[in-house]
C-alpha positions in Angstrom: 12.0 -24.4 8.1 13.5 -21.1 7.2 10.7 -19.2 6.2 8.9 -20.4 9.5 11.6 -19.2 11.1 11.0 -15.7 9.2 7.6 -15.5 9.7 8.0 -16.5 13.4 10.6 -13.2 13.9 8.4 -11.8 12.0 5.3 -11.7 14.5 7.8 -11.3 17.5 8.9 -8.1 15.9 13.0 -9.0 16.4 15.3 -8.1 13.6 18.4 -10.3 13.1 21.1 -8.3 12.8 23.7 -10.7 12.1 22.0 -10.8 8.4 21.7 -6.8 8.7 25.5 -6.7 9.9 26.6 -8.4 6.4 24.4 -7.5 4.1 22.5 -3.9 5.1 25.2 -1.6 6.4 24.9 0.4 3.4 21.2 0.8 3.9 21.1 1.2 7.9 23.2 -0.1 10.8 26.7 0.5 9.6 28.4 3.4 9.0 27.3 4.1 5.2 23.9 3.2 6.3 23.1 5.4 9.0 25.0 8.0 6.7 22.0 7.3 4.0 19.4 7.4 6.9 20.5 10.6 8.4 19.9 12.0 4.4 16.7 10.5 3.7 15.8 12.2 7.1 16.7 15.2 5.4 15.4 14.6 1.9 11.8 13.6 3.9 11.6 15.4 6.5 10.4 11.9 8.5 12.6 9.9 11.2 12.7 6.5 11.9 10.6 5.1 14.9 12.1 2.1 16.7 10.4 -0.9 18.9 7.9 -1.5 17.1 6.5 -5.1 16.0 4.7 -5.6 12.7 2.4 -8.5 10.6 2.7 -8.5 6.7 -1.0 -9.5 5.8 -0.4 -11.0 2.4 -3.7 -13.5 2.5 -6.9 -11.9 2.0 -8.6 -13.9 4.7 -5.8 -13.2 7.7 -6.3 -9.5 6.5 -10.0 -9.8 6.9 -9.6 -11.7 10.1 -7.2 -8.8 11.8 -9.2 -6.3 10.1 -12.9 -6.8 11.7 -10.7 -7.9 15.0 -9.8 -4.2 15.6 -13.0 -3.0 14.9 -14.3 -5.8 17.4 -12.1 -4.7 20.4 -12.2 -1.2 19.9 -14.0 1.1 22.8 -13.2 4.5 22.3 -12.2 5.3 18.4 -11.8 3.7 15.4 -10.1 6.2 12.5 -10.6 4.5 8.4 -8.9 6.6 5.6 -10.0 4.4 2.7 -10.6 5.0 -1.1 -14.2 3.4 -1.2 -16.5 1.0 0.5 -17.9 -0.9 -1.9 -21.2 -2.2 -1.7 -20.9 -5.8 -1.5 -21.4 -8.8 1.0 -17.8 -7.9 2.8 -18.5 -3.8 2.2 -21.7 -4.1 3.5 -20.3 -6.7 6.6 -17.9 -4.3 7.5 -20.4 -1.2 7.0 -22.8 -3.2 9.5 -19.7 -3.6 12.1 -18.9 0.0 12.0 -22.6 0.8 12.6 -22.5 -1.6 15.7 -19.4 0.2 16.9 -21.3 3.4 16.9 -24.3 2.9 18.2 -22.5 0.9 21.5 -20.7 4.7 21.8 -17.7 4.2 19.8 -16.0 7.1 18.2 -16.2 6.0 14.1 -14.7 8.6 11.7 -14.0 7.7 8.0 -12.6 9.4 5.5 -13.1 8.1 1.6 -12.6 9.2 -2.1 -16.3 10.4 -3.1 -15.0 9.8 -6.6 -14.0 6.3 -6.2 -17.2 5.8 -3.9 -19.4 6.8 -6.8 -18.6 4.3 -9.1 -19.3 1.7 -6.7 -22.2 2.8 -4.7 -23.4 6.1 -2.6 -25.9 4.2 -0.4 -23.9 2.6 2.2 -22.0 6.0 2.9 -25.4 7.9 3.4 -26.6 4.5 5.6 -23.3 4.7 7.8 -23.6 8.8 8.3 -27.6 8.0 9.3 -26.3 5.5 11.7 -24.1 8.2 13.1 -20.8 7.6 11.9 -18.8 10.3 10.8 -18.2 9.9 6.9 -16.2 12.8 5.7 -15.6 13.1 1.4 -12.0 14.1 0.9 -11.9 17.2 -1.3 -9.1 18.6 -2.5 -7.8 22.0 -0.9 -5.7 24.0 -3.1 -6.6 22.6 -6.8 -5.9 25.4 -8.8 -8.6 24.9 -11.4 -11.5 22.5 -12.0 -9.5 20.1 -14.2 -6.6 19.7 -11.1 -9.6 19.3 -8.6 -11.0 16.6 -10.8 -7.6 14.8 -10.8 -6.4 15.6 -7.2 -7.6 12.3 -5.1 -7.1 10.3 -1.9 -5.8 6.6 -2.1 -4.8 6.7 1.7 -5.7 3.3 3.4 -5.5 2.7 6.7 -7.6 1.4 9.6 -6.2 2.9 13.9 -8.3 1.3 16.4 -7.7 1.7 20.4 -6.8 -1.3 21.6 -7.1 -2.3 25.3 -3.7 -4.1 25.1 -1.5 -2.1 23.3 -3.1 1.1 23.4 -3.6 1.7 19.5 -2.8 -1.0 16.9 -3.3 0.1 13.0 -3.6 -2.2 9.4 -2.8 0.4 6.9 -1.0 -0.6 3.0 -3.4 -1.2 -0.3 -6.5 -2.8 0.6 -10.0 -0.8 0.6 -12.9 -2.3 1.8 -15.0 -5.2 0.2 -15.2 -8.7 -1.4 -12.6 -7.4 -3.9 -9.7 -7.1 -1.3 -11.0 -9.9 1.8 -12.9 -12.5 -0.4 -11.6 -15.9 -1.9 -12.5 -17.3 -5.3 -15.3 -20.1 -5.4 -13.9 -23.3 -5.3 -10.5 -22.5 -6.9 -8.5 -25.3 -8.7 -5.4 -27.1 -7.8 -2.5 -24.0 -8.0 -4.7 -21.4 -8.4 -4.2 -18.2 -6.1 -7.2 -18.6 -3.5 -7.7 -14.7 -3.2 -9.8 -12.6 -5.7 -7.7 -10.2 -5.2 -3.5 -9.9 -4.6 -3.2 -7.6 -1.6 -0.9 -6.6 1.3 -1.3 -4.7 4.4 0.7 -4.5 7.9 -0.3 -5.2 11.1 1.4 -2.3 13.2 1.8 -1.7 16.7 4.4 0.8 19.0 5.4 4.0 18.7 5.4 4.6 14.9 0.8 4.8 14.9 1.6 8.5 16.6 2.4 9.3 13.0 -0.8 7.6 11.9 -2.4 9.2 14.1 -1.0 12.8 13.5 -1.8 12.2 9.8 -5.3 11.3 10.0 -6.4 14.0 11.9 -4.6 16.8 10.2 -6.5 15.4 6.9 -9.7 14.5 8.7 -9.6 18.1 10.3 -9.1 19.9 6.9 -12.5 18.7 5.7 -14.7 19.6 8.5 -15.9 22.7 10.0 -14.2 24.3 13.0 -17.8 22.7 15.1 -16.8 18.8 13.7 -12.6 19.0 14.7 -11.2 15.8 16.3 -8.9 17.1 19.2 -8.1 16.2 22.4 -9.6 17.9 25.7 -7.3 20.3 27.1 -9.1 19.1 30.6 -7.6 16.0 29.8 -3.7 14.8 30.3 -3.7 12.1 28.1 -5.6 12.9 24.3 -7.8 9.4 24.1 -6.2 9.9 20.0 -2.5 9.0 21.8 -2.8 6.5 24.7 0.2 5.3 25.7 1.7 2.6 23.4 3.0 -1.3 23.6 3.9 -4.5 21.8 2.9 -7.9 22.0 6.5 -8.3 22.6 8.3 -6.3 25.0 11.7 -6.8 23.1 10.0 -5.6 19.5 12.9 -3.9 18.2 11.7 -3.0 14.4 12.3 0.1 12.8 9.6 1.5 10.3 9.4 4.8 9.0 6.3 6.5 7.8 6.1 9.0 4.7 3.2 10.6 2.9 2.5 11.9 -0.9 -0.2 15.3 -0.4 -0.2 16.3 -3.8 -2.6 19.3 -2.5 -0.6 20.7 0.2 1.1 23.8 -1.5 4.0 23.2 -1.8 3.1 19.7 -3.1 4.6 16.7 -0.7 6.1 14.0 -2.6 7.9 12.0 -0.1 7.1 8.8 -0.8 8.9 9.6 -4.7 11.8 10.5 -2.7 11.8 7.1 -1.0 11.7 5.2 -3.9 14.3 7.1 -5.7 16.7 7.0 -3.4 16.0 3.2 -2.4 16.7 2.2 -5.3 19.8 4.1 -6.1 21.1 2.8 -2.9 20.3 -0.7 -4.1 23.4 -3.1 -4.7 21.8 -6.7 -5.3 18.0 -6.8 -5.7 15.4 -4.9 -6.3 11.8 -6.4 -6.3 8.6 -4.7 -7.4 4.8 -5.7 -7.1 2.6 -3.2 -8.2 -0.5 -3.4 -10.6 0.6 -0.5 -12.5 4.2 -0.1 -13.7 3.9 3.1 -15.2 7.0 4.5 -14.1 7.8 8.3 -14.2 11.1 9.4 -16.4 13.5 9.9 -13.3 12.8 6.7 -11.8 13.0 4.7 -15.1 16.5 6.6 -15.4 17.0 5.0 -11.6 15.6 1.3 -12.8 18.1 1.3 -15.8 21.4 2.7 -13.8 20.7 0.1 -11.1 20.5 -2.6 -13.6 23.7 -1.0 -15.8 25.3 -1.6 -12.0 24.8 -5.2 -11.9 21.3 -5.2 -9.8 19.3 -7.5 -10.4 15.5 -6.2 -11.4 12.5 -8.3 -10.7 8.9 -6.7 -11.7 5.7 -8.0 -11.3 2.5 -6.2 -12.5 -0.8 -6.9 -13.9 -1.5 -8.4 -17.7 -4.4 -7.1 -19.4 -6.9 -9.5 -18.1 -6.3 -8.8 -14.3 -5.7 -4.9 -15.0 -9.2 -3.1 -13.3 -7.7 0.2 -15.6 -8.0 -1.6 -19.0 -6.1 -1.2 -22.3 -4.5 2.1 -21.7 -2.7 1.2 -18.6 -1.7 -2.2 -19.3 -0.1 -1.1 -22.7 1.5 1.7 -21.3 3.1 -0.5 -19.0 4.2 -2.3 -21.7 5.8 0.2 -23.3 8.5 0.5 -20.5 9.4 -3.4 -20.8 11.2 -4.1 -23.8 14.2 -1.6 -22.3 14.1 -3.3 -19.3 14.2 -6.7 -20.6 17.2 -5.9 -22.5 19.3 -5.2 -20.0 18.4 -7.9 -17.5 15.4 -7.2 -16.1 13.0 -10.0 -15.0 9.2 -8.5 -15.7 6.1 -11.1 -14.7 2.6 -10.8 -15.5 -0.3 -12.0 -13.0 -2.4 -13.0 -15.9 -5.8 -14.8 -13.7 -9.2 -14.9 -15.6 -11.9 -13.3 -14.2 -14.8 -15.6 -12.2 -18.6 -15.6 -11.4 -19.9 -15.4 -8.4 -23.4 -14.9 -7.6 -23.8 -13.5 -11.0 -21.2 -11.2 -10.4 -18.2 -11.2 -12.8 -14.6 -10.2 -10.6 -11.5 -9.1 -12.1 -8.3 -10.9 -10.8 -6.2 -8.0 -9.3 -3.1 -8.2 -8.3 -3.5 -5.1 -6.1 0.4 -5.5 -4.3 2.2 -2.8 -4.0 5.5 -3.3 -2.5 9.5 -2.7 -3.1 11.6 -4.7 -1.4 15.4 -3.9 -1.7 18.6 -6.2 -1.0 16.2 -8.0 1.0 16.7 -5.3 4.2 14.5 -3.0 3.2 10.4 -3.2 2.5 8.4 -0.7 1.4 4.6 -1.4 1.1 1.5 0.8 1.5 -0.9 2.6 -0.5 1.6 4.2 -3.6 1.4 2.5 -7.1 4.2 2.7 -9.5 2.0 5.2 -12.1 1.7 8.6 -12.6 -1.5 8.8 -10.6 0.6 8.1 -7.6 3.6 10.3 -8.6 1.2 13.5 -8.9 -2.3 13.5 -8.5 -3.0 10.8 -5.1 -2.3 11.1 -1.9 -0.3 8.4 -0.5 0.8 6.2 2.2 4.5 4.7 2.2 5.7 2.5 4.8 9.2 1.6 5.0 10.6 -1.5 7.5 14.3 -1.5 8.1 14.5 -4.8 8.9 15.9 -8.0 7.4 13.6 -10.6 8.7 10.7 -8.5 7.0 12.2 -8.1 4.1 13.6 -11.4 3.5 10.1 -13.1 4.4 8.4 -10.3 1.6 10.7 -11.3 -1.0 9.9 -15.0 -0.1 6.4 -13.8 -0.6 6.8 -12.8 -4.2 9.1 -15.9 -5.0 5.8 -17.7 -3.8 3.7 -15.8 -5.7 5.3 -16.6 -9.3 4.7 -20.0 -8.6 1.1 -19.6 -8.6 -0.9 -20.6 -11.8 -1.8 -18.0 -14.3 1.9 -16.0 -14.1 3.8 -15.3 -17.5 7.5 -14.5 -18.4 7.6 -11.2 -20.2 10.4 -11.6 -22.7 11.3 -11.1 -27.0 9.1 -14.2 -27.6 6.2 -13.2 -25.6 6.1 -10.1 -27.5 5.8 -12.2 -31.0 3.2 -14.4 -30.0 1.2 -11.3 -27.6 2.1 -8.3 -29.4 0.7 -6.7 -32.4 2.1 -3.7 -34.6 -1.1 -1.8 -33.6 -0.2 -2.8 -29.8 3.3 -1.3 -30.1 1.9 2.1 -31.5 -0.7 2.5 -29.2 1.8 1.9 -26.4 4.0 4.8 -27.5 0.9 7.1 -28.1 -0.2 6.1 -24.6 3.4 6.6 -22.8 3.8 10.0 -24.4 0.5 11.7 -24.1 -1.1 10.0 -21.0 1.5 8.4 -18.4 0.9 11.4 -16.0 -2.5 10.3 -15.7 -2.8 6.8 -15.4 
């Protein structure tokens, strides 16, 4: 009855801030945590947008559903930053959807990593920009030699459609675009997570998209000729990119701040670093962490260690070898982090799911979340992993929800997800029976020489 009750507040958009009165004055509300606000305004250079109303999308099938629902009602625009299409039934579903969009007159502008795009497939990009969409490859702007330029990528996701009833409404967080991140497993077995993929996204509407909106264009105007700019008609009053705004529910009162990593802006932007550094040194009971790589850099390990020296409790999921789409390197650099942790309290989980067939067509089991959730009053999800590829080399999407109701309902979500079949305890015995003296040495060699790039 109480998570209904969560998820219910949840998709009305109204915080409860008797639960934010006792427990989250230090992070917002009370006097210590407007204090910390007013800095990470600062520290940022972002602000805090109230009245909006937001949907975690946790289940790949709801995501899918409110996914193609926003291309459906769109009529004007429809702006995708994504890191690749991939060709598949669900790629090539939403590929044909986009196409149908244009060709009924709807403004369809994508951006996408061309180096992420090639290793799944160049076809349906060169399809969609013959059907007259406009498909833009992000290239970086200021690498500084070939070997930066190689590294320097876009992991921005994010989906802003117009929307006759609210003006705008956006799914942005982790998911790209195929049977990887929207598609369920063939006839999965009693306890088994349904989803090939782990995900989450948020359903957002109200005043925070303008920053969406702002973002998308500056980064889809820096890759196009002066001739190809999206801007608004000075003839015009309103810009059709920034109709006016509403919520489902008039009352929506939740707060969500916006912040971006643009590792190619000179100098560098790193704000989404700054958030997690300073969310968890703020933290005081809980910290909870989904990501698929745990790779964390030195100043936020330092962070992870003090919080826990403090009395915080630590809770980590991440991926186990067989669901890790990087491999060997990653997962054992990952590993290399945990022993530490473990020994001073932390609580590490592995989503450990073996791969199916399907059609012929082996799929990793991902667990693709990424998501900090602190004290349970704060969430943080979007497009960031917890590696170095995020820290220094990715553009980046972070998303942070001042709210309670949010953030107790995503730590229920993870509570959920270790129940699920498949997840393992990472502790001293699991090392014995899963850990080899040649494991242990590669997983130094790997943290020392190649944690900045994984």
């Amino acid at each position: 009855m109480v998570k209904k009750l969560g998820i219910a507040l949840l998709l009305l958009g109204i915080s409860s801030a008797s639960v934010a009165e006792q427990q989250c004055q230090h992070l917002y509300q009370g006097e210590a945590g407007e204090a910390f606000q007013a800095q990470l305004d600062e520290l940022t250079q972002t602000s805090r947008y109230q009245n909006n109303e937001v949907m975690s999308l946790t289940d790949a099938n709801q995501a899918y559903t409110e996914y193609t629902r926003l291309i459906r009602q769109a009529r004007d625009h429809i702006h995708i930053y994504t890191t690749v299409i991939e060709d598949n039934a669900i790629g090539l579903e939403i590929a044909t959807q986009l196409v149908n969009k244009s060709l009924e007159g709807v403004d369809v502008n994508i951006l996408y990593s061309p180096t992420a795009q090639l290793a799944s497939s160049t076809t349906i990009i060169t399809a969609m920009r013959n059907a007259g969409i406009n498909v833009q490859a992000y290239t970086p702007q200021n690498s500084q030699d070939f070997f930066t330029g190689l590294l320097l990528g876009a992991n921005k996701k994010v989906l802003i459609a117009d929307s006759e009833s609210y003006g705008l409404e956006a799914i942005a967080g982790g998911r790209n675009i195929g049977s990887s991140y929207f598609a369920d497993v063939p006839e999965p077995q009693e306890g088994e997570f349904n989803n090939i993929w782990r995900g989450t996204d948020i359903l957002i509407r109200g005043p925070v998209l303008k920053t969406l909106v702002d973002d998308f264009l500056y980064s889809f105007n820096r890759q196009v000729g002066e001739e190809n700019q999206l801007t608004c008609d000075a003839e015009v009053d309103t810009c059709r990119y920034y109709p006016t705004l509403s919520t489902a529910n008039p009352e929506a009162n939740t707060e969500i701040r916006i912040v971006n990593n643009e590792p190619d802006e000179l100098p560098a932007i790193t704000q989404v670093n700054t958030l997690y550094a300073e969310l968890i040194d703020q933290a005081t009971s809980s910290i909870e962490i989904a990501t698929p790589y745990f790779i964390p850099d030195q100043a936020l390990l330092d962070r992870l260690h003090a919080a826990l020296d403090a009395g915080v409790e630590v809770t980590i999921l991440t991926n186990a070898l067989a669901s890790n789409i990087v491999g060997e390197f990653s997962y054992l650099t990952s590993a290399y982090y945990w022993p530490a942790l473990i020994a001073k309290g932390a609580k590490i989980y592995l989503w450990n799911m073996p791969a199916v067939n399907d059609g012929g067509k082996t799929w990793l089991r991902a667990m693709d979340a990424k998501t900090l959730t602190v004290d349970q009053c704060v969430y943080l999800t979007g497009s960031w992993n917890f590696n170095g590829r995020s820290y220094q080399w990715s553009n980046e999407y972070g998303i942070v929800v001042t709210d309670p109701t949010v953030a107790m309902t995503a730590s229920e979500q993870l509570q959920q997800d270790l129940t699920v079949t498949g997840i393992e305890t990472v502790n001293s015995l699991w090392f014995l029976l899963n850990f080899t003296t040649n494991d242990y040495t590669k997983a130094y060699l790997y943290a020392t020489y190649l944690s900045d790039y994984l």
